[in-house]
C-alpha positions in Angstrom: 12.2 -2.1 -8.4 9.3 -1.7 -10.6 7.1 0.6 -12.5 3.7 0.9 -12.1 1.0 2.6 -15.3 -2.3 2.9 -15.3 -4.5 1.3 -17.4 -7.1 3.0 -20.1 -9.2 0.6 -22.1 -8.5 -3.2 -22.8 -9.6 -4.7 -26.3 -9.8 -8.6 -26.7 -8.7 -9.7 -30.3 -8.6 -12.9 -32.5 -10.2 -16.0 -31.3 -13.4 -15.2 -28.9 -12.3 -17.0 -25.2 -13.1 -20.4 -24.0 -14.2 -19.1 -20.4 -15.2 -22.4 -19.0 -18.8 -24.6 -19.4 -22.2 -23.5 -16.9 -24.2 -26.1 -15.6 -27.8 -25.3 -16.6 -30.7 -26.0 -14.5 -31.5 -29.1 -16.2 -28.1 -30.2 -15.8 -26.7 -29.8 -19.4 -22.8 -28.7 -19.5 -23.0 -25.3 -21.8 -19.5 -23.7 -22.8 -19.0 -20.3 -22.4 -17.6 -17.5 -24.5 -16.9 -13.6 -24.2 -14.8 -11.2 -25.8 -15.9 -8.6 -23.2 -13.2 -6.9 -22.0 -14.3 -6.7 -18.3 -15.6 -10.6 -18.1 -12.1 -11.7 -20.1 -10.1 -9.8 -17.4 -12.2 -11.0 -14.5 -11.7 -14.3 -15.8 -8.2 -14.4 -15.9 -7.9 -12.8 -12.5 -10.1 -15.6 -11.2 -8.5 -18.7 -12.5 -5.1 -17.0 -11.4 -6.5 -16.9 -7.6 -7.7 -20.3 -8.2 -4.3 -21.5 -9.5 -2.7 -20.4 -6.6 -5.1 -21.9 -3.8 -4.7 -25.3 -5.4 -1.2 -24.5 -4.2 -1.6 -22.9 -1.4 -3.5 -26.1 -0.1 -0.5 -28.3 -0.4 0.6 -26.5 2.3 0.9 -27.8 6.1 0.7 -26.3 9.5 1.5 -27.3 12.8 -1.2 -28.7 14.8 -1.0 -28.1 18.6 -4.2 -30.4 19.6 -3.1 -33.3 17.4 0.6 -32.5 17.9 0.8 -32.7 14.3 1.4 -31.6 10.8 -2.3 -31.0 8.9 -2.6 -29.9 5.7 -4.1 -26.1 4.9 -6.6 -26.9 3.0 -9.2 -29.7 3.6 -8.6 -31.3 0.5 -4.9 -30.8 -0.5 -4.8 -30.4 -4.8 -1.7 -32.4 -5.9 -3.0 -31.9 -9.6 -0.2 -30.4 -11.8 -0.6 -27.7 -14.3 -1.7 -30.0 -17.4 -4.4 -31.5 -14.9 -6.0 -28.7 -13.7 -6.2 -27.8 -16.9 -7.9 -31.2 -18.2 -10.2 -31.0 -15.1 -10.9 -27.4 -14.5 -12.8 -25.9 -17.5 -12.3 -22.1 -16.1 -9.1 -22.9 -16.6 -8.1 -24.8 -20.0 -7.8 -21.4 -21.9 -5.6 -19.6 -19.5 -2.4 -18.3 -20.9 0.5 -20.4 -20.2 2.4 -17.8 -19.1 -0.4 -16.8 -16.3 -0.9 -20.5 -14.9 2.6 -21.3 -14.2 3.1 -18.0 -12.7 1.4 -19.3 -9.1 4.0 -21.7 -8.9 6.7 -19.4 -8.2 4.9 -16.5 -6.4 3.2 -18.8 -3.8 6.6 -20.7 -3.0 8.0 -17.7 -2.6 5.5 -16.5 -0.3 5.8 -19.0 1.5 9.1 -19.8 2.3 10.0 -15.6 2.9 7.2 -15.6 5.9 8.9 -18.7 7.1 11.9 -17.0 7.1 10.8 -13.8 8.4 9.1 -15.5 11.2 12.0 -17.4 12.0 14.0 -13.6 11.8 11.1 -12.2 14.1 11.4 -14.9 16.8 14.7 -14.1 17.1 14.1 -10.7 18.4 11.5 -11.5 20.3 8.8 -10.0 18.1 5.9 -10.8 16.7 6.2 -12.9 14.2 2.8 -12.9 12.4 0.6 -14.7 10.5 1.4 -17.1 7.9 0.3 -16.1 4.2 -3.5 -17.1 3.8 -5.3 -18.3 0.5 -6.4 -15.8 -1.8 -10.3 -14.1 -1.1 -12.9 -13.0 -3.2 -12.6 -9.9 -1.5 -9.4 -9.1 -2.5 -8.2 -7.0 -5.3 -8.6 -8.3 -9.0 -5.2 -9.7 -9.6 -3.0 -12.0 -12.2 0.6 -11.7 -13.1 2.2 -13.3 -16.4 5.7 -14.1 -17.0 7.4 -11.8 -19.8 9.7 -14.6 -20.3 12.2 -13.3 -23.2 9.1 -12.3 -25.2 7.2 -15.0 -24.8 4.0 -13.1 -23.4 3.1 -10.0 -21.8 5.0 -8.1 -24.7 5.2 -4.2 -25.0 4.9 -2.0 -27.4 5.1 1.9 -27.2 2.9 3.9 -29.7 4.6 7.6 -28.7 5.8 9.1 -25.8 3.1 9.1 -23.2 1.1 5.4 -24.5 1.8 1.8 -25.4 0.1 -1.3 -24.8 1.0 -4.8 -23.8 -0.3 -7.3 -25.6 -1.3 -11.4 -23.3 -1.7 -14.0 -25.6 -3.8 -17.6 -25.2 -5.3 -20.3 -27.2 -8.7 -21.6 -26.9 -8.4 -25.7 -26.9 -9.5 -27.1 -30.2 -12.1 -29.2 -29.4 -13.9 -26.5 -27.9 -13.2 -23.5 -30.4 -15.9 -22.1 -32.4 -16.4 -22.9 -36.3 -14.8 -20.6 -38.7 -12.7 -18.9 -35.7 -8.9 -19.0 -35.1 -7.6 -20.8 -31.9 -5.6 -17.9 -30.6 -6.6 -14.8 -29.2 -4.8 -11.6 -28.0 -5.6 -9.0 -25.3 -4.5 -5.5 -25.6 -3.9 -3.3 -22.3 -3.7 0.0 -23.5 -1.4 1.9 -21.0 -0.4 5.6 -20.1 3.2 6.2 -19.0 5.4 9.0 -18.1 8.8 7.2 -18.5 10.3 4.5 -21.0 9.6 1.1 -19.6 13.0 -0.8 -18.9 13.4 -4.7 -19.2 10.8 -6.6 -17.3 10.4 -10.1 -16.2 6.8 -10.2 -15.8 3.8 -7.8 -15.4 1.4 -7.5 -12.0 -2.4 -6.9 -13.5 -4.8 -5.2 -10.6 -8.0 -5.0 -12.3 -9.7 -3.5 -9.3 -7.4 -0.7 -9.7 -6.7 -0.5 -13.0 -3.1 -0.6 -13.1 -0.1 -2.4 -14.4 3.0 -3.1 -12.5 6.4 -3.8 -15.0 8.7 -6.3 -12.4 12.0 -4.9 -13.1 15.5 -4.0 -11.5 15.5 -0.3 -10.2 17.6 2.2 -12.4 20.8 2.7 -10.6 20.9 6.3 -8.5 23.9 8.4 -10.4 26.0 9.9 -7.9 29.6 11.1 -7.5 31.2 10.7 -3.9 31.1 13.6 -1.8 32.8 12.4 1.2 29.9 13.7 3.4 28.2 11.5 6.6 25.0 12.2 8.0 22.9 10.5 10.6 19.1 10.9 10.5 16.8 10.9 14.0 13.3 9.9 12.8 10.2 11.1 14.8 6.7 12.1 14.8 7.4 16.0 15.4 9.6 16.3 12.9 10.1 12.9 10.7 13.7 13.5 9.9 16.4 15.7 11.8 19.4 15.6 10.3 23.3 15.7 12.5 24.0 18.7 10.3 21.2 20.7 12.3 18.5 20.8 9.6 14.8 19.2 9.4 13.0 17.4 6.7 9.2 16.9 7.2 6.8 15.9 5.5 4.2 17.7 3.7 1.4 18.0 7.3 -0.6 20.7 6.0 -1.6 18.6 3.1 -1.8 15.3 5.5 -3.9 17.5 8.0 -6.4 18.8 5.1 -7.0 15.1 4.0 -7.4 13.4 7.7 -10.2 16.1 8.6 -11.9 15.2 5.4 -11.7 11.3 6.6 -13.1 12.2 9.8 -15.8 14.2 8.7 -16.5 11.3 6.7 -16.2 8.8 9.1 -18.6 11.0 11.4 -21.6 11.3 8.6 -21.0 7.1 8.2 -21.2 6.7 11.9 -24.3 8.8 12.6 -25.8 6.7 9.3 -25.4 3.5 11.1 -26.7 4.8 14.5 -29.6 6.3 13.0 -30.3 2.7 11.4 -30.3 1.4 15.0 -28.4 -1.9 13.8 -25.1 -3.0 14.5 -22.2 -2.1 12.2 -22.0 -5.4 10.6 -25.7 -5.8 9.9 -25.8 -2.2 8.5 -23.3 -2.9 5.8 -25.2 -5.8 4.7 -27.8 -3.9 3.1 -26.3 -0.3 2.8 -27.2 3.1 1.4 -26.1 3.7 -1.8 -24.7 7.2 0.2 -23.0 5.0 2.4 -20.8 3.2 -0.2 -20.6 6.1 -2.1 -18.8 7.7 1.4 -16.8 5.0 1.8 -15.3 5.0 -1.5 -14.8 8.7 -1.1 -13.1 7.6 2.5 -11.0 4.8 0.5 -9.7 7.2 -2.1 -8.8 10.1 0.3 -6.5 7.3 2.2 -4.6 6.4 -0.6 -4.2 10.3 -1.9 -2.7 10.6 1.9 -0.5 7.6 1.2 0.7 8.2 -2.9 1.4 11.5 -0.8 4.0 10.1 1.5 5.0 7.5 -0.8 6.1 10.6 -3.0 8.1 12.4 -0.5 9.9 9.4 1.0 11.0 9.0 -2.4 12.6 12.2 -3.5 13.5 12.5 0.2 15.9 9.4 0.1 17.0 10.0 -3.4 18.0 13.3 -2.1 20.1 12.0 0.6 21.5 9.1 -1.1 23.3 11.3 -3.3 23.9 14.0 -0.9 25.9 11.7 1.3 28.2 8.5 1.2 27.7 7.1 4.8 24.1 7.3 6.0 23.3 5.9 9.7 20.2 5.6 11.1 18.1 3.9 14.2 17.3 0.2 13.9 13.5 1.1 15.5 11.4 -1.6 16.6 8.1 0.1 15.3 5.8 -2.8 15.6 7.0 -2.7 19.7 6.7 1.3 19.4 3.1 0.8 18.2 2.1 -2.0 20.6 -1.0 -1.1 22.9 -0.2 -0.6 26.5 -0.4 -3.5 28.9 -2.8 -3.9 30.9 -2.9 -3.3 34.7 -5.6 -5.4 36.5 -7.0 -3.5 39.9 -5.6 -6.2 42.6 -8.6 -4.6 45.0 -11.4 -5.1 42.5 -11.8 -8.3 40.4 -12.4 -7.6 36.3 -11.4 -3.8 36.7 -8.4 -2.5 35.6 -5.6 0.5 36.6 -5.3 3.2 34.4 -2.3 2.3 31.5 -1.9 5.3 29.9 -3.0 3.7 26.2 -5.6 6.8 25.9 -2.9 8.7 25.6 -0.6 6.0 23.3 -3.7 6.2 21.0 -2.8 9.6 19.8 1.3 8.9 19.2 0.6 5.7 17.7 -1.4 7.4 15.5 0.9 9.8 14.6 3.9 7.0 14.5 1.6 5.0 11.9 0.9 8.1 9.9 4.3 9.2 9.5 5.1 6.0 8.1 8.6 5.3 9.4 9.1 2.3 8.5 9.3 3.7 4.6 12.3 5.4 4.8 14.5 2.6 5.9 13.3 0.3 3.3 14.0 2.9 0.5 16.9 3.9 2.1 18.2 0.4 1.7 17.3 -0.5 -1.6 18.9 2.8 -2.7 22.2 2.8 -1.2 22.4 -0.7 -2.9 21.4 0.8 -6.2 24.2 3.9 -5.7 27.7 4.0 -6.1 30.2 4.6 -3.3 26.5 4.7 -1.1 26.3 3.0 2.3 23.7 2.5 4.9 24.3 1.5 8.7 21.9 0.7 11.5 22.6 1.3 14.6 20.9 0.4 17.7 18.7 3.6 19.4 19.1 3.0 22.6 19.6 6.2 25.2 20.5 8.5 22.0 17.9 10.9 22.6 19.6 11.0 26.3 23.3 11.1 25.5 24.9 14.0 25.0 26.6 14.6 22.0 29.4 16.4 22.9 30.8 15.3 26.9 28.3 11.7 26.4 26.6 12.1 29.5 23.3 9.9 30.1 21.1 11.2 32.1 17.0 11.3 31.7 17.1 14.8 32.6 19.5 15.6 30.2 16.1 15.8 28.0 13.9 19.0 29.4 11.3 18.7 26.4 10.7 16.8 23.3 12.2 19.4 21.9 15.1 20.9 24.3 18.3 18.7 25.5 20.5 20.3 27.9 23.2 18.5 29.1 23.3 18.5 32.5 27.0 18.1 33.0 28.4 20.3 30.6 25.4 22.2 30.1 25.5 22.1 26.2 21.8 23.0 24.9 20.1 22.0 21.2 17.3 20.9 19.9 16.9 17.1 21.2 16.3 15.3 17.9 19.7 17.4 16.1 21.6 16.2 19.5 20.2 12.5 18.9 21.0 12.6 15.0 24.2 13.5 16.0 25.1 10.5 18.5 23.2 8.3 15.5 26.0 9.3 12.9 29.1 8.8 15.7 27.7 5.1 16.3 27.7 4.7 12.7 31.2 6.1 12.5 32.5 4.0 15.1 30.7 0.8 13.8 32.4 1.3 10.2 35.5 2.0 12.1 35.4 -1.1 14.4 35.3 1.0 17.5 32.2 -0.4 19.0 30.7 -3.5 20.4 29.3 -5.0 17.1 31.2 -7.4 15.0 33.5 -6.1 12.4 32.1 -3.9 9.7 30.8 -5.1 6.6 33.7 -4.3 3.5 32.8 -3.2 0.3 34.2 -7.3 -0.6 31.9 -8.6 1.7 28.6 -7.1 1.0 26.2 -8.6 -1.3 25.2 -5.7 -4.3 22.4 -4.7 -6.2 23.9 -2.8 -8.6 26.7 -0.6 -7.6 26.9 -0.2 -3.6 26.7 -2.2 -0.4 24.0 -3.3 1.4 22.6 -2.2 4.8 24.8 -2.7 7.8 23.0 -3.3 10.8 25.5 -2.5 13.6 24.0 -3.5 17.1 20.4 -4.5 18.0 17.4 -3.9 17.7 15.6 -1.8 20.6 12.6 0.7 21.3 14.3 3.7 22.2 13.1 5.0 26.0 
């Protein structure tokens, strides 16, 4: 749903920007200019954050001493756009298109945690945190509403590089002599694709890329009359009911998590050598030890543009491989949840042994596999595909039903790996016999054979582009 370049050099045009006035020791009020690239770019990223605080502090939460609504913030900003710009100096050069911009994201926010929260509670999940006001410590960040051409306009120079050029206007009484008012910054971009319409650009200038908000391109696909259903896992991260196995690239994954440990190691024994707590360590650190972290930092994202990249051409691959795609409805978040604990009803403060030594290791390999991932692509593609559909169905007792007779039985499942029916003695691979009793809930859902409510139509469903959206056919559940 968008497309993401990476940005090579930024050049700031025209007009020099207004950036604000500095308060000198003395107490005189002394504007500020810069046509610095990386100042003009910080500055823009910090007067968006700002924006959207002075929103974000409008907002109210409930609280449970005073049994009462309280505002977010201490003092709530009610100021409008015009205003902040009048009052906030930082502020009175911004780009139209990037100050109104907060307006829309942070109601968004907003209300889509309220309503996920609200989704949550109804399954008796978690339901998190509620969105918190922008840090310091977060990424470099602005967006700016393309708006028909307004701002944030592109132009390509060949095949491989364009730019996008932000305009702004310094306010007149504060512009410089002999200067024009407006000025224009040029983000010189590499791409490896056309860029398609946009609404509006994301700018991370931590990381030195662009993000083009746009609709995805829809997935062209003739029907093949083909169903599948997929068994996700951390042994092998897809099995498929045809008999077949898609994993993802572990060798590569394995390589990069022994580097992070071996990193992790050297930090820790930096630390320990210090003989200061963690927190007091970082403080001051090495110039070694950022320079490890970084290294840490960048080798976690490889591992994750890595995953990213198969889950991709994975799901692309079976969206048009397939017309009816069924899959579990996994509770991940409960999947991942640390063990409870077991308090020693002999011994006061001591505790029974809870097995979550051993849940460390499969929660690790759950988070790592990034589950979760697929579905969501999944999704989104099937909507973006013709004649495409995606069902979820609930888990429960597939991975101890058999396939063929439909006993349950626990000790229908010998290994992770083997299932052996104990009634009719049938013997396969336990996630292939699991895929398979996936893809017959599906069928039966889209059929109207099971207990769920009727199937969603092609009339019914709400579409992207082409296809339906996901069906979710029974519950949720964490499969035993």
């Amino acid at each position: 749903m968008s497309q993401k370049v990476a940005i090579e050099r930024v050049q700031v045009r025209g007009a020099i920007p207004y950036l604000g006035t500095n308060t000198t020791e003395d107490g005189q009020q002394v504007p500020l200019y810069s046509s610095n690239p990386d100042i003009v770019m910080r500055w823009l990223c910090d007067g968006w954050r700002c924006r959207y605080n002075q929103l974000r502090s409008r907002r109210q939460k409930w609280d449970k001493t005073r049994q009462a609504l309280i505002p977010l913030g201490d003092e709530p900003d009610m100021r409008a756009d015009k205003q902040a710009r009048a009052e906030c100096s930082w502020l009175a050069a911004i780009p139209a298109m990037i100050l109104q911009s907060p307006n829309r994201i942070e109601n968004t926010d907003w209300w889509s945690a309220n309503k996920r929260r609200k989704t949550l509670r109804k399954q008796h999940r978690n339901p998190g945190m509620m969105p918190r006001f922008k840090s310091r410590r977060d990424d470099l960040y602005f967006v700016c509403w393309h708006n028909r051409g307004m701002n944030a306009n592109w132009r390509q120079f060949n095949k491989h590089h364009g730019e996008i050029i932000i305009t702004g206007q310094n306010p007149k009484p504060v512009n410089l002599a002999g200067q024009p008012c407006r000025y224009r910054i040029h983000i010189r971009v590499r791409v490896s694709q056309p860029i398609r319409d946009y609404t509006s650009i994301g700018v991370n200038w931590t990381r030195k890329t662009v993000v083009f908000i746009n609709e995805p391109l829809p997935i062209a696909r003739e029907r093949t009359n083909r169903m599948v259903g997929l068994d996700r896992g951390v042994a092998h991260t897809l099995a498929t009911s045809d008999g077949g196995f898609i994993d993802l690239p572990k060798a590569r994954l394995a390589r990069i998590d022994r580097e992070i440990r071996r990193r992790q190691k050297a930090q820790a024994r930096r630390v320990k050598l210090s003989g200061e707590p963690v927190n007091e360590y970082r403080r001051h650190a090495s110039r070694a030890y950022r320079r490890t972290q970084a290294q840490i930092a960048g080798l976690y994202a490889k591992a994750h543009r890595i995953i990213d990249d198969w889950q991709h051409k994975t799901t692309t691959a079976l969206v048009r491989a397939y017309d009816l795609i069924a899959i579990e409805n996994l509770n991940l978040q409960g999947m991942t949840r640390r063990a409870n604990i077991k308090p020693d009803p002999n011994h006061a403060g001591r505790f029974l042994p809870n097995g979550q030594a051993a849940k460390r290791g499969l929660n690790h390999s759950l988070r790592a596999a990034a589950l979760g991932g697929i579905a969501s692509k999944l999704e989104y593609k099937t909507q973006a595909a013709a004649h495409s559909r995606l069902i979820l169905v609930n888990p429960a007792y597939t991975s101890r039903t058999c396939s063929k007779c439909g006993h349950c039985a626990k000790e229908n499942r010998e290994s992770q790996a083997v299932f052996q029916c104990q009634q009719c003695h049938t013997r396969m691979n336990a996630d292939v016999n699991a895929a398979i009793n996936i893809l017959n809930r599906g069928v039966d859902h889209v059929l109207g054979l099971d207990e769920a409510e009727r199937a969603i139509t092609t009339q019914d469903a709400r579409t992207v582009q082409h296809g339906e959206s996901a069906i979710v056919a029974r519950g949720t559940s964490t499969r035993p």
